[in-house]
Each structure stands twice: as structure tokens, then as C-alpha cells.
ChimeraX commands (.cxc) that place a marker at each C-alpha (Angstrom):
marker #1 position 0.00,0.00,0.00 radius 0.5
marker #1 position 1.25,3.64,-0.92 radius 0.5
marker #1 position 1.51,5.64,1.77 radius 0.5
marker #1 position -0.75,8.62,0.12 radius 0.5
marker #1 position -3.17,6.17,-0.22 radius 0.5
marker #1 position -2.59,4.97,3.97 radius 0.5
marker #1 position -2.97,8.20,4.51 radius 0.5
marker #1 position -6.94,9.10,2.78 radius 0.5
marker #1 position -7.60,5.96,4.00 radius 0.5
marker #1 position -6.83,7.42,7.69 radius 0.5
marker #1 position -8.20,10.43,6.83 radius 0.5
marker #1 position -11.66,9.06,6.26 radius 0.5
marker #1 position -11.65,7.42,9.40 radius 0.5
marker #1 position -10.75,10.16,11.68 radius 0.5
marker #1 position -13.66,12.06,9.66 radius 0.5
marker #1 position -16.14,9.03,10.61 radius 0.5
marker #1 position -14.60,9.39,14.31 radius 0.5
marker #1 position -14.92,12.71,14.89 radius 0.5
marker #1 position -18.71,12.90,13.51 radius 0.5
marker #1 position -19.74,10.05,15.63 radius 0.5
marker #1 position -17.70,11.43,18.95 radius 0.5
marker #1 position -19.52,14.54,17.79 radius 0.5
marker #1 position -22.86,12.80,18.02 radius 0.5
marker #1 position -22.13,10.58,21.23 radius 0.5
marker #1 position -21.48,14.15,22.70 radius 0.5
marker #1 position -24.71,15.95,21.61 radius 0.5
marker #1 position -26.37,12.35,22.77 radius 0.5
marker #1 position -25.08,12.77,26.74 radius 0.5
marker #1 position -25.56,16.04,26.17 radius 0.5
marker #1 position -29.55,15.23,26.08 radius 0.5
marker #1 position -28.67,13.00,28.98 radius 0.5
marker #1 position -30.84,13.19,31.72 radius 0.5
marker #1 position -29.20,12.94,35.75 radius 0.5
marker #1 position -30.71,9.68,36.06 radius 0.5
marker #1 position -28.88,8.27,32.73 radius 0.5
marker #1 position -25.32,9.93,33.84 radius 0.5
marker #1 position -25.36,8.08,37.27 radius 0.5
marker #1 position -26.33,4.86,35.40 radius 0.5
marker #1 position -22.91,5.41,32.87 radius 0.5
marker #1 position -20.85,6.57,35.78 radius 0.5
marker #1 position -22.36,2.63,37.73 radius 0.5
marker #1 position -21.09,0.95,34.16 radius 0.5
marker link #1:1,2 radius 0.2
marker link #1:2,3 radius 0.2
marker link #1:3,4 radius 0.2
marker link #1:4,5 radius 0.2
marker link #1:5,6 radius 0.2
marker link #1:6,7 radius 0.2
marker link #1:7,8 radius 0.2
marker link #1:8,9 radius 0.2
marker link #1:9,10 radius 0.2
marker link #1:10,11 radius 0.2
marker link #1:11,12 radius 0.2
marker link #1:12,13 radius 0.2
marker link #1:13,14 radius 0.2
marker link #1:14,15 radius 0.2
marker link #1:15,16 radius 0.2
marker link #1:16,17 radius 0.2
marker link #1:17,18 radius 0.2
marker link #1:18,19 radius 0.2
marker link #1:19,20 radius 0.2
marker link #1:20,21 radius 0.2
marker link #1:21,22 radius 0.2
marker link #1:22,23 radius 0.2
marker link #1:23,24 radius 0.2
marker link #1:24,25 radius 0.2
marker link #1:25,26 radius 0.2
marker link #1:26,27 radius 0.2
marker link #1:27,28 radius 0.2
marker link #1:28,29 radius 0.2
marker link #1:29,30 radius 0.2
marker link #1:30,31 radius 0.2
marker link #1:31,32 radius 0.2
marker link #1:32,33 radius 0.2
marker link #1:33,34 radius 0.2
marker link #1:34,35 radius 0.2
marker link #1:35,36 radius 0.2
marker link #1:36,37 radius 0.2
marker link #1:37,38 radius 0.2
marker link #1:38,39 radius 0.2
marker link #1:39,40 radius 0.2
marker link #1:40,41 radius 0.2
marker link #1:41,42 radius 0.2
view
């Protein structure tokens, strides 16, 4: 593998990761009390 092409190929995934940590944060930040205490007991 070329490493241009290593490198969109990484690219793309950091994009995927950084919409869906985006998401998971908007998520908890919906979060009521009640489902922070349950994560925190996880």
C-alpha cells in the first residue's frame, strides 16, 4: 500500500470518528441525571 493512499484511507476514518464522537457528545448532552449516574455505575 502507498503511503498517500494509507494516509486518505486514515483520513476518512478520523472524519467518521470525529462525527460520531460529535454525536455521542450531543447524545449525553440530552442526557438526563438519572442516565449519567447509570454510565458513571457501568
Amino acid at each position: 500500500m502507498k503511503l498517500s493512499e494509507l494516509l486518505s484511507a486514515y483520513s476518512i476514518e478520523t472524519e467518521f470518528s470525529n462525527d460520531f464522537e460529535v454525536h455521542a457528545l450531543a447524545e449525553l448532552d440530552k442526557a438526563t441525571p438519572n442516565d449519567i449516574s447509570y454510565i458513571d455505575q457501568v
